[in-house]
Backbone as ProteinMPNN parsed JSONL, in Angstrom:
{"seq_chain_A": "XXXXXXXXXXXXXXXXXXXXXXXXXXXXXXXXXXXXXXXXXXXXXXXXXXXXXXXXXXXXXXXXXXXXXXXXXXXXXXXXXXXXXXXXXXXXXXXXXXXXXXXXXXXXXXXXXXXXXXXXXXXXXXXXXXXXXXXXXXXXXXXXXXXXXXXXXXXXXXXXXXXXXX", "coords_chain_A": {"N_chain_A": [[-138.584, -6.995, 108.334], [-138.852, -6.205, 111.443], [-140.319, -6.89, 114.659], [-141.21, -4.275, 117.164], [-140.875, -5.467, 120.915], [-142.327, -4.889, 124.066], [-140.033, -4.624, 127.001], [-138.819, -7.493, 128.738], [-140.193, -8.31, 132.231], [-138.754, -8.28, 134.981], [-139.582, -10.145, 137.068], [-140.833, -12.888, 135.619], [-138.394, -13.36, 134.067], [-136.782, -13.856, 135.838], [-138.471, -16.358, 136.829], [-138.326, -17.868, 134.542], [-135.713, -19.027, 134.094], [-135.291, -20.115, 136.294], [-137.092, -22.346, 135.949], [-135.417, -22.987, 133.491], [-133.082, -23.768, 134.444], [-133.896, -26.374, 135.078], [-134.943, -27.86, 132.979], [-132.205, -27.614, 131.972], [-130.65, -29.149, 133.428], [-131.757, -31.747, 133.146], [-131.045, -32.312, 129.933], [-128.267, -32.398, 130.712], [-128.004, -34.101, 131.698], [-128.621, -36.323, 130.217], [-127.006, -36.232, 128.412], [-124.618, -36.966, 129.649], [-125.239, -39.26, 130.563], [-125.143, -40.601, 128.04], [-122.29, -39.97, 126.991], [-120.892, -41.492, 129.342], [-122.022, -44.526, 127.998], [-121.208, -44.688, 125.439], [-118.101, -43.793, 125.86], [-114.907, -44.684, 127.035], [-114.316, -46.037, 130.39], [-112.323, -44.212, 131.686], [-112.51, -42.112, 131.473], [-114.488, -40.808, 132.725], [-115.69, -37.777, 134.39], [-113.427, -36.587, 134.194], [-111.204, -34.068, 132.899], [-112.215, -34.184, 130.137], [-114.651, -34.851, 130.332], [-115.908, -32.964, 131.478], [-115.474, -30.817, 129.41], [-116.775, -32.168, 127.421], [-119.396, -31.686, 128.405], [-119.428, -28.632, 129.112], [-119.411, -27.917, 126.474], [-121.898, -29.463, 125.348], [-123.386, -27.677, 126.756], [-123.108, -25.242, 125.693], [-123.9, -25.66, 122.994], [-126.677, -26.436, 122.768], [-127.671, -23.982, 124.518], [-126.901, -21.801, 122.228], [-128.134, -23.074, 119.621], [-130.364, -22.809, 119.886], [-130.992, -20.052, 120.806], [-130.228, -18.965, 118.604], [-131.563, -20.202, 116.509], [-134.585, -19.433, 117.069], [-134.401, -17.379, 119.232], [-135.352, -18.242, 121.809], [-135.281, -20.455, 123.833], [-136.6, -23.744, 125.429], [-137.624, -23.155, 127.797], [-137.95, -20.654, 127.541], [-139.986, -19.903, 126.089], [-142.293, -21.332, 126.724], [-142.802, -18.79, 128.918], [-143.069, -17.212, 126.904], [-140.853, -15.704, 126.36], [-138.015, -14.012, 124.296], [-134.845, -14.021, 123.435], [-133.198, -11.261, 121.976], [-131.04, -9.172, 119.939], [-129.72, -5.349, 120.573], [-130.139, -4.564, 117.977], [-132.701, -5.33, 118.104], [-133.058, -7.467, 116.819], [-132.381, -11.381, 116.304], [-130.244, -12.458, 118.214], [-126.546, -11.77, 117.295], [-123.729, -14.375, 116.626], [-121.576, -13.205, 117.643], [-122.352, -12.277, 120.474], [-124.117, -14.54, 121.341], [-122.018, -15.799, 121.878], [-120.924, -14.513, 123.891], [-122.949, -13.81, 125.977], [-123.13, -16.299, 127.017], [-120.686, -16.65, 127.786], [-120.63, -14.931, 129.995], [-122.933, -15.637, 131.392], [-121.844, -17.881, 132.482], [-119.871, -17.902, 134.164], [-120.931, -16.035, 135.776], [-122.942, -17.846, 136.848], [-121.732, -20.384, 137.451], [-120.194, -21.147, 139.69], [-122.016, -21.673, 141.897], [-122.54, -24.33, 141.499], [-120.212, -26.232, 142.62], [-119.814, -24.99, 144.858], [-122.195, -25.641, 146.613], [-122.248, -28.178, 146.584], [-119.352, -28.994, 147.398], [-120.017, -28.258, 150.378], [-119.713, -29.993, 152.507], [-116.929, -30.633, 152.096], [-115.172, -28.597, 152.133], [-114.929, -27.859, 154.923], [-113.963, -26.003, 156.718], [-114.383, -23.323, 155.186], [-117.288, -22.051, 155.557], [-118.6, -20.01, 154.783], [-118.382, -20.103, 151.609], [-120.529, -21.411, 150.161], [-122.392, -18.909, 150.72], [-120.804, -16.673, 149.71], [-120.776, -17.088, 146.722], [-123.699, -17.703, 146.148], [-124.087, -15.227, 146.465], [-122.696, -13.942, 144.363], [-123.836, -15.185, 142.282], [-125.848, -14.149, 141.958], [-125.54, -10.967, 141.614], [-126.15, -10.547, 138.28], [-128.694, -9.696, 138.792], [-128.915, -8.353, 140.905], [-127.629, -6.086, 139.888], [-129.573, -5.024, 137.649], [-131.284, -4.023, 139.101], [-130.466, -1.819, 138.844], [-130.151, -0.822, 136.408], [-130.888, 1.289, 133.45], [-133.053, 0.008, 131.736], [-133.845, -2.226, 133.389], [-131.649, -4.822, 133.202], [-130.464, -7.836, 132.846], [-126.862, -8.215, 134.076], [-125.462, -9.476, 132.349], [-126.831, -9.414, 130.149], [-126.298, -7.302, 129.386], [-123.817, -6.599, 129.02], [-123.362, -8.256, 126.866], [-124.69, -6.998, 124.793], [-127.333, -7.98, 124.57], [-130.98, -7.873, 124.841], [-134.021, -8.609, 126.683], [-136.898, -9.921, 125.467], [-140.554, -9.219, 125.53], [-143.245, -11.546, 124.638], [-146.054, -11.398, 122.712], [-149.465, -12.656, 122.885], [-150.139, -15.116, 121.212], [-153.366, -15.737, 119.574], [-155.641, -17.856, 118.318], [-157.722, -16.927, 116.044]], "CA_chain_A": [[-138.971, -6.007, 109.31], [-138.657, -6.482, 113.006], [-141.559, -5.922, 115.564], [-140.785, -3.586, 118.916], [-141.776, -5.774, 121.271], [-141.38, -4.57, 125.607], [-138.513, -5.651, 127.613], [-139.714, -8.67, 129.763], [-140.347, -7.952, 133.416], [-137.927, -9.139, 136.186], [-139.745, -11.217, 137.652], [-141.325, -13.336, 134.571], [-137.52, -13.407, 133.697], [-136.085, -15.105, 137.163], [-138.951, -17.415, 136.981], [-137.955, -18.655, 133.354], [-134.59, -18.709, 134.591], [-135.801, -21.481, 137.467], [-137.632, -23.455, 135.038], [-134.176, -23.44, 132.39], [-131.816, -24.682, 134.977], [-133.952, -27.421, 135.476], [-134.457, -28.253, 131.466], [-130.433, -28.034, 131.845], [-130.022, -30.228, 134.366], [-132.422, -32.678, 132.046], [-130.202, -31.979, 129.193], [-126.665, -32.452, 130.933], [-127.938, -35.618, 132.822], [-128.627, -37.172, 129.268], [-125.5, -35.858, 127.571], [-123.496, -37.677, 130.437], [-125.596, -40.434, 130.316], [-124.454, -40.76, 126.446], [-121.076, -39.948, 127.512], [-120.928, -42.841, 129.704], [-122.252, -45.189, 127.166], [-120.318, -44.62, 124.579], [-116.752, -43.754, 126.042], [-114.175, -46.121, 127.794], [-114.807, -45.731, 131.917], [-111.739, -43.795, 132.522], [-112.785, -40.833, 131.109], [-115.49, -40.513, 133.454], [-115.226, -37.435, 135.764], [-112.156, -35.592, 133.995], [-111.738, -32.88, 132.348], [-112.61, -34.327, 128.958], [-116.09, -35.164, 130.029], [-116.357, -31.773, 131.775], [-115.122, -30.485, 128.215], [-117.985, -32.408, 126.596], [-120.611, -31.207, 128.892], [-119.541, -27.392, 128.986], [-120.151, -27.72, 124.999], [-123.371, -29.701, 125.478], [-124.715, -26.721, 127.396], [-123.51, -24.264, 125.039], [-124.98, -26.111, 121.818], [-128.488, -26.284, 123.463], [-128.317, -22.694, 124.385], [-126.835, -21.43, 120.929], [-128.736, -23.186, 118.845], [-131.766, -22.314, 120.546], [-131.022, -19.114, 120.635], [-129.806, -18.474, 117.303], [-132.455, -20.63, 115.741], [-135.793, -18.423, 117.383], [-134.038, -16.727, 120.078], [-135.726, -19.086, 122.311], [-134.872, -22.049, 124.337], [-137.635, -24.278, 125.69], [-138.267, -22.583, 128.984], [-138.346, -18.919, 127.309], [-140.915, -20.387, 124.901], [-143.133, -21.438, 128.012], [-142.532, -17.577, 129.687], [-143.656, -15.784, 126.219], [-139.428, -14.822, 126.305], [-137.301, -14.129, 123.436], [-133.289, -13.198, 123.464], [-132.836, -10.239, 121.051], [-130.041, -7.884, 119.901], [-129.771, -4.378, 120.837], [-131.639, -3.816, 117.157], [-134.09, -5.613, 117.898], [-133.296, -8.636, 115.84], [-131.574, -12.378, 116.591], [-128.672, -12.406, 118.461], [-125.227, -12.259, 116.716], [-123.081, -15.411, 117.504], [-120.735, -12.823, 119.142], [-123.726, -11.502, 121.092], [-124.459, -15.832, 121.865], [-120.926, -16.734, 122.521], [-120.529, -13.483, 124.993], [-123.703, -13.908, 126.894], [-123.175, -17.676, 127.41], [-119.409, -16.47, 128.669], [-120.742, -13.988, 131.237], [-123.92, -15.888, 132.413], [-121.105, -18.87, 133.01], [-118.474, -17.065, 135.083], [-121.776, -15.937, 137.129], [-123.844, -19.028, 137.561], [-120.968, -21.606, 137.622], [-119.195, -21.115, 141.01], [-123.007, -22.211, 142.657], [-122.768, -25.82, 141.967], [-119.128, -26.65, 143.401], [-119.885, -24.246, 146.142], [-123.064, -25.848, 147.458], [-121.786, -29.64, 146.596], [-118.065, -29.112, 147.894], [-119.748, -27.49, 151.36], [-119.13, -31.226, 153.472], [-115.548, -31.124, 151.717], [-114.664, -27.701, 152.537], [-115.597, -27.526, 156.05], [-113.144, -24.328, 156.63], [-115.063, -22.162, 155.186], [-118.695, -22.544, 155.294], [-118.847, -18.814, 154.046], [-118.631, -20.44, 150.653], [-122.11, -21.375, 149.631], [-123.309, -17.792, 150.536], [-120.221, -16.131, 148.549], [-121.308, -18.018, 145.412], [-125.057, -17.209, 145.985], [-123.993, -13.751, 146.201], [-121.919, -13.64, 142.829], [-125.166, -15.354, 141.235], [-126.822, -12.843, 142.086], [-125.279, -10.141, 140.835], [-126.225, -9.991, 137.385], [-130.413, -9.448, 139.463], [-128.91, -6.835, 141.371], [-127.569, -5.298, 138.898], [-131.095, -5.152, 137.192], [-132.182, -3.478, 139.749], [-129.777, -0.016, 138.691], [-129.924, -0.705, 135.21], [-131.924, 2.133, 132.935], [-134.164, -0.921, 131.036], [-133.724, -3.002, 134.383], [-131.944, -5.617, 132.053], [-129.039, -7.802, 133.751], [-125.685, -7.505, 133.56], [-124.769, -10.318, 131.137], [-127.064, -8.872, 128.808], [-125.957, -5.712, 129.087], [-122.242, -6.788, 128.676], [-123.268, -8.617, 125.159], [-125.449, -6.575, 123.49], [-128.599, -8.65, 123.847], [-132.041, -8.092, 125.916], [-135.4, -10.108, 126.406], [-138.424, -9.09, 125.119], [-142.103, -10.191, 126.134], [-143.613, -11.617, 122.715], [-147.49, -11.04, 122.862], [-150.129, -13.975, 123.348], [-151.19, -15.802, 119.981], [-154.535, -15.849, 119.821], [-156.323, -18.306, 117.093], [-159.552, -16.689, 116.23]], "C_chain_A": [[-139.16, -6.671, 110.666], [-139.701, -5.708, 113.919], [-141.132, -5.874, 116.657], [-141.553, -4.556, 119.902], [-141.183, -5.234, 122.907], [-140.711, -5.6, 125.658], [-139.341, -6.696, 128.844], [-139.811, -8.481, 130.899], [-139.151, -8.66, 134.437], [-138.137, -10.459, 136.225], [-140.171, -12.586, 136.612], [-139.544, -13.94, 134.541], [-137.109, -14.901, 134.471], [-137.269, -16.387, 137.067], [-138.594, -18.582, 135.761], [-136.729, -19.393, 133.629], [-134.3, -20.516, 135.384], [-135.818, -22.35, 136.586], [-136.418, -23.75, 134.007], [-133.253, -23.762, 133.056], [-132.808, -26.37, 135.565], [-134.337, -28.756, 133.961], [-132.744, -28.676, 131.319], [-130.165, -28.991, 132.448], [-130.963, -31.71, 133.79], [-131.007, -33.004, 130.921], [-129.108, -32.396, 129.294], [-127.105, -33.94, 131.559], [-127.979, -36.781, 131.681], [-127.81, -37.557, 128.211], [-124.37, -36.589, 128.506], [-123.882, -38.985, 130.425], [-124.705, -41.305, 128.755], [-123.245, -41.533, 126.32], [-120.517, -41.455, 127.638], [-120.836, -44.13, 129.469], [-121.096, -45.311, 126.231], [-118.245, -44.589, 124.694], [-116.594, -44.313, 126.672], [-114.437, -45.204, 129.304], [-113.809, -44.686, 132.364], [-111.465, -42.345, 131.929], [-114.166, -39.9, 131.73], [-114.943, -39.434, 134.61], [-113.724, -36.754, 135.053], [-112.645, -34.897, 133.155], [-112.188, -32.908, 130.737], [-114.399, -34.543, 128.97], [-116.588, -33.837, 130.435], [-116.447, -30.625, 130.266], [-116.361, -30.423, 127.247], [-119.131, -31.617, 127.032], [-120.987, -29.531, 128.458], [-119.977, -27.257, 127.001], [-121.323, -28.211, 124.712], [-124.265, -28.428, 125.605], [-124.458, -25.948, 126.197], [-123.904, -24.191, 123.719], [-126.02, -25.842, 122.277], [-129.35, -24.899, 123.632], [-127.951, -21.574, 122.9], [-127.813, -21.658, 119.963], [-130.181, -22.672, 118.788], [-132.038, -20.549, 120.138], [-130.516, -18.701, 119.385], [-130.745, -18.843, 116.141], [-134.198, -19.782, 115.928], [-135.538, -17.434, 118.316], [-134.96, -16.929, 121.518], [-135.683, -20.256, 122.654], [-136.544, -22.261, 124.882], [-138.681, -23.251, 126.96], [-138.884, -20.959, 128.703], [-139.652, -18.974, 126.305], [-142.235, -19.951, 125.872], [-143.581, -20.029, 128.475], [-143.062, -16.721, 128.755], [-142.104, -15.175, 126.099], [-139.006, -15.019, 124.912], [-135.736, -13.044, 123.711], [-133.253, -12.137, 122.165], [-131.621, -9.716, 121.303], [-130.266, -6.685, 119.924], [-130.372, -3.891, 119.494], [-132.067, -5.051, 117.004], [-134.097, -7.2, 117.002], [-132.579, -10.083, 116.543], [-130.254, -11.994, 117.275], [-127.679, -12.95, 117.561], [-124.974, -13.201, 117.175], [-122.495, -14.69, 118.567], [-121.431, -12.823, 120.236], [-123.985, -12.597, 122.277], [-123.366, -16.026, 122.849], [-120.745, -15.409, 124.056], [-121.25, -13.666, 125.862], [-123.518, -15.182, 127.669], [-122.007, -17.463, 128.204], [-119.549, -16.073, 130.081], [-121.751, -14.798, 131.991], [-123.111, -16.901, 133.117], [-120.299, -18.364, 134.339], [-119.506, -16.741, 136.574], [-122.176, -17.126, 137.798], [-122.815, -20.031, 138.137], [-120.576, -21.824, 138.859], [-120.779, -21.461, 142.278], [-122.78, -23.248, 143.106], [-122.002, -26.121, 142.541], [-119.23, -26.168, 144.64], [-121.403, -24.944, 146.938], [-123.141, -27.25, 147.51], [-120.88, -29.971, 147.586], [-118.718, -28.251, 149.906], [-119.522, -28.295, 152.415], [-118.068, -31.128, 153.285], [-114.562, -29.826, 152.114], [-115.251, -26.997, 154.1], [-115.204, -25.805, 156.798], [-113.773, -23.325, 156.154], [-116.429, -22.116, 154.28], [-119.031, -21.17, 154.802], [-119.131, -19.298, 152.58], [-119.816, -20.189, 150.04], [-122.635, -20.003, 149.65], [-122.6, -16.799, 149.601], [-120.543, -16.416, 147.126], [-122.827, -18.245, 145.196], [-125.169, -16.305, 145.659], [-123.56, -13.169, 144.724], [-123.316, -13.655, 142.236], [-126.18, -14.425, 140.984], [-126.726, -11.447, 141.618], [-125.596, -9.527, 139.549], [-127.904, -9.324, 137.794], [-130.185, -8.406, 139.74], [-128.377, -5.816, 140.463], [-128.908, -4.735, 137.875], [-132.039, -3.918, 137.707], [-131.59, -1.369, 139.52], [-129.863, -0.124, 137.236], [-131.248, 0.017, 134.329], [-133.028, 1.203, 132.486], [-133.995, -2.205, 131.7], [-133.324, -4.456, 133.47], [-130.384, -5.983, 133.074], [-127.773, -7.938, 133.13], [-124.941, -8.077, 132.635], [-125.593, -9.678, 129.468], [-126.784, -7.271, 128.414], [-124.439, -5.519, 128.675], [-122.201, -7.216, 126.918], [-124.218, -7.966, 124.256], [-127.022, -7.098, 123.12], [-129.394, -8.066, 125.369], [-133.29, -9.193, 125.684], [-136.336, -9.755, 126.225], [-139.121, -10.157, 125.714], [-142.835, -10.443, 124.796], [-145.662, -11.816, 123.376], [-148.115, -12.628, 122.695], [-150.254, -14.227, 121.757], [-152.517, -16.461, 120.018], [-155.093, -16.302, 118.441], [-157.534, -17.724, 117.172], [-160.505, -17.523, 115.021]], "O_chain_A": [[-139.697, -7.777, 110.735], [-139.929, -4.5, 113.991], [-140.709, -6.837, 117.297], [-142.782, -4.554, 119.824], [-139.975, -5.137, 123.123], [-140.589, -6.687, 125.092], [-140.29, -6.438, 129.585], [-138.603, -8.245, 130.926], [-138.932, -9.859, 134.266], [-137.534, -11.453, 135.821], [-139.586, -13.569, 137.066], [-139.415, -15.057, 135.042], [-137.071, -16.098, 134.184], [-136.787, -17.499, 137.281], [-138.578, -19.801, 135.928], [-136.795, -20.583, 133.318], [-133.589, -21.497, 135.166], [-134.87, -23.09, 136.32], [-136.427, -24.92, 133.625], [-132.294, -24.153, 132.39], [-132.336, -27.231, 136.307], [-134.113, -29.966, 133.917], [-132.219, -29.65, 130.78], [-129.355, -29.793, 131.984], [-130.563, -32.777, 134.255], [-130.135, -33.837, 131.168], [-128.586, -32.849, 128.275], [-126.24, -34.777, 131.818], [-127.556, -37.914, 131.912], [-127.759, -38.528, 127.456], [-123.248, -36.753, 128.026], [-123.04, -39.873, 130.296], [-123.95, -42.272, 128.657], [-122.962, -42.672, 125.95], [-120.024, -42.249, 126.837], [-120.119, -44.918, 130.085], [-120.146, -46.071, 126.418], [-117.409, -45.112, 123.958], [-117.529, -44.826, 127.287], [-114.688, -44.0, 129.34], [-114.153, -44.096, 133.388], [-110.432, -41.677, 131.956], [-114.65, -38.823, 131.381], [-114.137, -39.74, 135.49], [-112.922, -36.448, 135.935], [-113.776, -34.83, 132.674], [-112.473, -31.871, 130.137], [-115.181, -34.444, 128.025], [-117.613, -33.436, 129.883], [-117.341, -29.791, 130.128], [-116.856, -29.496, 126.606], [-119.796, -30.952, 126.238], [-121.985, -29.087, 127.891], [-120.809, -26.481, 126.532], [-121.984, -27.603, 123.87], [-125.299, -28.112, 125.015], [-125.444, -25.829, 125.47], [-124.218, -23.134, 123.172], [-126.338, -24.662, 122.129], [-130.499, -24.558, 123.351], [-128.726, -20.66, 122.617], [-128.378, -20.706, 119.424], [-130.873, -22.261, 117.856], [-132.915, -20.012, 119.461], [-130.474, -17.472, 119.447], [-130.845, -18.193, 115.101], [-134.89, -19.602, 114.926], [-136.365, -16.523, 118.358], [-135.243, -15.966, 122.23], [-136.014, -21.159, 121.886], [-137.446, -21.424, 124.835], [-139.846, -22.855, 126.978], [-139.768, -20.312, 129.265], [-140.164, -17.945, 125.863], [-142.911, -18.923, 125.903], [-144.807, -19.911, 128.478], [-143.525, -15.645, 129.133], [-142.102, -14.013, 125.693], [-139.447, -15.974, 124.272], [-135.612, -11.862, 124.029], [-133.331, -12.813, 121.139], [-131.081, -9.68, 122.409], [-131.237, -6.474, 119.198], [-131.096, -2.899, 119.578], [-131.893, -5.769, 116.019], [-135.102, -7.832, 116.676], [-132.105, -9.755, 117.631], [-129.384, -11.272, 116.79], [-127.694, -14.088, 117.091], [-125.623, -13.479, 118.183], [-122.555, -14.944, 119.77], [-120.97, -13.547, 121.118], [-124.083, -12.338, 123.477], [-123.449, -16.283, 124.05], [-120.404, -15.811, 125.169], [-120.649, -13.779, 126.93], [-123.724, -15.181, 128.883], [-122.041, -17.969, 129.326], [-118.962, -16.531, 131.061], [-121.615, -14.787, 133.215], [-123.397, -17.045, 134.306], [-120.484, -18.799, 135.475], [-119.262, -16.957, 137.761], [-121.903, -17.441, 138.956], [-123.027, -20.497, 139.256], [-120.648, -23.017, 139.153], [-120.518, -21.465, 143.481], [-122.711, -23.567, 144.293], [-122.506, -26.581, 143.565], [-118.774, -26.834, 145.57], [-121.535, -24.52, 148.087], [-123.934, -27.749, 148.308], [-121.096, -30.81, 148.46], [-117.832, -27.751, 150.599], [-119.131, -27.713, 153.426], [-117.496, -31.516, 154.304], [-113.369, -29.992, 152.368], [-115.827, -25.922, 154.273], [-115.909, -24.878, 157.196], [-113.7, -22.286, 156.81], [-116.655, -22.129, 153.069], [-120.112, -21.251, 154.221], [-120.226, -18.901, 152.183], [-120.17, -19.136, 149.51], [-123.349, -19.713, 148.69], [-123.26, -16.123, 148.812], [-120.426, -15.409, 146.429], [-123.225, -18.88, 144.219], [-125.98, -15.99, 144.788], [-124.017, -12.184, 144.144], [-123.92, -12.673, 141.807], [-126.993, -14.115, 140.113], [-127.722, -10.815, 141.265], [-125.461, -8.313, 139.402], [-128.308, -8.438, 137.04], [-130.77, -7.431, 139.269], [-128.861, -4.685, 140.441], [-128.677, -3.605, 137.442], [-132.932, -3.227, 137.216], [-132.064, -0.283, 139.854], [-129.473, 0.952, 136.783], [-132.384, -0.452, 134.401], [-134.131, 1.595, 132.87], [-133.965, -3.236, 131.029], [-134.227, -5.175, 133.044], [-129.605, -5.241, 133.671], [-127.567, -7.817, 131.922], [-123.973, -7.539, 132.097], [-125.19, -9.56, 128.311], [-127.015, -6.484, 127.496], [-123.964, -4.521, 128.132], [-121.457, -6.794, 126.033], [-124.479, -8.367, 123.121], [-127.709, -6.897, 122.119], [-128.891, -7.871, 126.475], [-133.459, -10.141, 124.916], [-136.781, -9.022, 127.109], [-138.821, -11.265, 126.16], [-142.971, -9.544, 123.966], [-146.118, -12.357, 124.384], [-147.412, -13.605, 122.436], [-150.525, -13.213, 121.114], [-152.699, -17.599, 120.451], [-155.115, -15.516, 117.494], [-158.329, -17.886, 118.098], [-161.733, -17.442, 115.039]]}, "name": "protein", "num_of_chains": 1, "seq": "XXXXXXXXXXXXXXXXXXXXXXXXXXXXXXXXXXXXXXXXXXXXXXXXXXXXXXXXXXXXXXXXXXXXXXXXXXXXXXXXXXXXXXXXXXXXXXXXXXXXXXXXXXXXXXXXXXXXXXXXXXXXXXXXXXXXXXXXXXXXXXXXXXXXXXXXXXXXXXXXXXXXXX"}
């Protein structure tokens, strides 16, 4: 049996949000570190290590989420990923959300790294803020204000109640 629990608030959300890209960027800095270690030098920086990484992230957030429906930072926040009933996310549910939040978030980092290298068009960085943003604003029209990656896979975020030892 599965307990109703509310949908998590916005803001609570974006702040978890903060705090899990900076767990990630933990995460990916130690998985390249590895990398590094272990493989010959001239695999550094192509698309085999980019290869490795993009599956780093999406072990970390699968398992996480498939194992409590909670990664570290949603732990912290009181968050949990659910499926539309109410229970664990499907893999599809995993592999779909992880697709869509990618496609959004991704086009940040190259765009606010590459903005010395692409001097032509300093529009960049704010186009690629704007995308990121999208799945928020979307949030903001959506009936159970829920954003748009989770509304594409089938999953939302509940608020899980305090545990209180008495």
């Amino acid at each position: 049996m599965t307990i109703e629990h509310p949908l998590a608030p916005r803001g609570r959300r974006l702040v978890s949000l903060c705090y899990e890209s900076l767990l990630l960027l933990a995460v990916l800095v130690a998985a390249g570190m590895l990398f590094e270690l272990l493989l010959p030098a001239g695999l550094i920086g192509t698309p085999v290590e980019f290869t490795y990484l993009l599956l780093v992230m999406f072990g970390y957030f699968a398992w996480c989420w498939r194992r409590s429906g909670q990664t570290l930072a949603m732990k912290t926040w009181r968050l949990q990923l659910r499926g539309t009933d109410n229970r664990l996310p499907s893999w599809r549910a995993i592999v779909l959300r992880f697709a869509i939040a990618l496609l959004m978030y991704a086009p940040l980092l190259p765009a606010l790294v590459s903005r010395k290298h692409v001097p032509d068009m300093p529009w960049l960085p704010w186009l690629a803020c704007i995308w990121a943003a999208l799945p928020w604003l979307w949030s903001l029209l959506d009936r159970e204000h829920q954003a748009l990656y989770d509304r594409l896979a089938g999953t939302r975020i509940v608020l899980l109640p305090i545990n209180r030892a008495d």
